[in-house]
C-alpha positions in Angstrom: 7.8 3.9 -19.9 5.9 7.2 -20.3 2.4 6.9 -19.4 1.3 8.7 -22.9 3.8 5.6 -24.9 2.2 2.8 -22.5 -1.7 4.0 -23.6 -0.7 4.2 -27.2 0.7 0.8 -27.1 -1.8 -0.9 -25.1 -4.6 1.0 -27.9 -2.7 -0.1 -30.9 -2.0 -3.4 -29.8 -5.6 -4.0 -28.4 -6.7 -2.3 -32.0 -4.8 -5.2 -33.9 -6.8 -7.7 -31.9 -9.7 -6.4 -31.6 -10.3 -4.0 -34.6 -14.1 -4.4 -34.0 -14.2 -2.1 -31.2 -14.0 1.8 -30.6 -11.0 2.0 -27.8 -10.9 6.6 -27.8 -12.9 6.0 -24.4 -10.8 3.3 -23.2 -7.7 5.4 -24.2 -9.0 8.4 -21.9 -10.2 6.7 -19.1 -6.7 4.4 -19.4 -4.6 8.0 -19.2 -7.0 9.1 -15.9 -6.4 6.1 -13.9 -2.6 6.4 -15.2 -2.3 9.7 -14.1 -4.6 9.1 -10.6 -1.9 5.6 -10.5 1.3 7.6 -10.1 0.0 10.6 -8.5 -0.9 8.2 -5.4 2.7 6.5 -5.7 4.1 9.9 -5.4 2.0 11.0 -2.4 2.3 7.7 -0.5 5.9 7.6 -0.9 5.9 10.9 0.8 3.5 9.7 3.2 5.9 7.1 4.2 8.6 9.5 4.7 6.8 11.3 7.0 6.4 7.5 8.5 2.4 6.5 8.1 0.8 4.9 5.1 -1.7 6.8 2.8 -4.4 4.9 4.3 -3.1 5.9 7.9 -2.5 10.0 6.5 -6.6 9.5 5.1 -7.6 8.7 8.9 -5.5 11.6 10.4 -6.5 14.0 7.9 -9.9 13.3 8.2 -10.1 13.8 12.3 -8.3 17.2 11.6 -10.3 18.5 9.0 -13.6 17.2 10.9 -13.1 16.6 14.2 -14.0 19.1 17.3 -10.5 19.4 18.9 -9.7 16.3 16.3 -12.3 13.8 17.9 -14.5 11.8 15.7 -16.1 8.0 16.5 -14.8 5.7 14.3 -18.0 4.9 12.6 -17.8 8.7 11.7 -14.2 8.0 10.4 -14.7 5.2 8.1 -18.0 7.5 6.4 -15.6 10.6 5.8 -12.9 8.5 4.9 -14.2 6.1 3.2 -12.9 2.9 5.1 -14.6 -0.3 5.6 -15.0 -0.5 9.4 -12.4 -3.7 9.2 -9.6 -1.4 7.2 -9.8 1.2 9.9 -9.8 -1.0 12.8 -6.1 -1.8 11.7 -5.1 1.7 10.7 -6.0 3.1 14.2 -4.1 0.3 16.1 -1.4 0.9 14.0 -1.9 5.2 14.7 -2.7 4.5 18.2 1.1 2.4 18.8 2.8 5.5 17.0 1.1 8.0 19.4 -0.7 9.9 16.5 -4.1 9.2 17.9 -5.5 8.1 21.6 -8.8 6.1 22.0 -11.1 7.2 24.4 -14.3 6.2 25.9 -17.3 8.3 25.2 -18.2 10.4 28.7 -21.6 10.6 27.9 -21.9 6.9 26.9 -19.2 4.8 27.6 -20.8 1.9 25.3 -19.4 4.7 22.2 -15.7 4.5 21.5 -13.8 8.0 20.1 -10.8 8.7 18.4 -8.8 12.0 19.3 -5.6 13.1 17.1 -2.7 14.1 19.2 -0.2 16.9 18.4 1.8 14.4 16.3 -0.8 13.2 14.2 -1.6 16.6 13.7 1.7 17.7 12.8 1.7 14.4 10.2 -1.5 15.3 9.0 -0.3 18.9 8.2 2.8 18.2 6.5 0.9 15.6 4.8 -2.0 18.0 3.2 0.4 20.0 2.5 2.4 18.2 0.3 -0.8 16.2 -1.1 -1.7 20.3 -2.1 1.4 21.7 -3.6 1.7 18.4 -5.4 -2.0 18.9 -7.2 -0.6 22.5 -7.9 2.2 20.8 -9.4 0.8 18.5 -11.9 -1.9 21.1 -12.4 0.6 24.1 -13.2 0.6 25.4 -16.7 -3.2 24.1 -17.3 -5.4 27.4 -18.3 -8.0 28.6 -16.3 -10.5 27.7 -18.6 -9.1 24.2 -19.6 -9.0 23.5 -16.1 -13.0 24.4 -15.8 -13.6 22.9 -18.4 -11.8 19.6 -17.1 -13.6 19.7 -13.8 -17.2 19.7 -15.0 -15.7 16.6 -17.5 -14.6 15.0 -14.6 -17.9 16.0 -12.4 -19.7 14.2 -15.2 -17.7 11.1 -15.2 -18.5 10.7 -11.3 -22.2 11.1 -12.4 -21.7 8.4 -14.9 -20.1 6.4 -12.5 -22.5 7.0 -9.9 -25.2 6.1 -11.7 -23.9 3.1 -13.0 -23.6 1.7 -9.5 -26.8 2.9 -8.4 -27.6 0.8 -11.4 -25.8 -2.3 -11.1 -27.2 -2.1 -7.3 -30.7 -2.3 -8.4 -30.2 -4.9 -10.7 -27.5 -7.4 -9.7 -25.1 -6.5 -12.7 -23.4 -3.6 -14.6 -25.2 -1.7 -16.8 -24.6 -3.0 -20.6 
């Protein structure tokens, strides 16, 4: 099913039931994670094809992007890449047993563990961003410069929103009614 039938359907269905409530925000924010949905079934399939995970490609891609010669500490990792320090854990034994990264020992401390791509992961992570680049070209092709600026500041208002809702139900234990 097209993702524009599956949002009507789920509005007008929802609107029978529940005709008491306004669903035009739901309806956009339903499209978004839609779109975000399949865009990330698309890139991990092609992730897999090149033989790592998504979550695996994030780790790799973030130590070439930030690491000196590709050499990060895996707190360092799980910050850029937002991981929990238990979901990277598995993701670099699985990157260290397919030779895409080596762990080393820290020569100025050896109590401080590093991670170091190697010259595969780095050729994974490059095929990888590159894909993951042309692809948001892609589904981005045909949008006008303008609508496209105009879209990002929507969006960069929507993290805010969603930002400060968290910051908000932090405080205060709940999400903000």
């Amino acid at each position: 099913m097209k993702i524009s039938d599956l949002v009507k359907q789920t509005v007008a269905t929802w609107s029978v039931e529940r005709s008491d409530i306004d669903f035009t925000a739901m309806s956009t924010a339903l499209k978004v994670n839609l779109l975000v949905t399949k865009q990330l079934e698309i890139t991990n399939q092609h992730m897999l094809n090149l033989g790592v995970t998504l979550g695996e490609f994030d780790v790799l891609a973030t130590l070439r992007r930030h690491g000196k010669n590709g050499v990060l500490m895996p707190t360092e990792i799980a910050v850029l890449a937002m991981i929990t320090p238990s979901g990277l854990t598995n993701r670099l034994s699985r990157l260290e047993k397919m030779g895409h990264i080596v762990r080393l020992s820290d020569p100025n401390d050896r109590r401080i563990s590093l991670v170091r791509i190697t010259a595969k992961g780095r050729r994974i992570a490059d095929l990888g961003i590159e894909f993951a680049a042309q692809h948001s070209a892609d589904i981005l092709d045909g949008v006008k410069p303008a609508d496209l600026a105009a879209f990002t500041r929507v969006i960069d208002q929507l993290i805010r929103n969603v930002e400060d809702q968290t910051s908000t139900s932090v405080r205060t234990g709940s999400l903000r009614k």
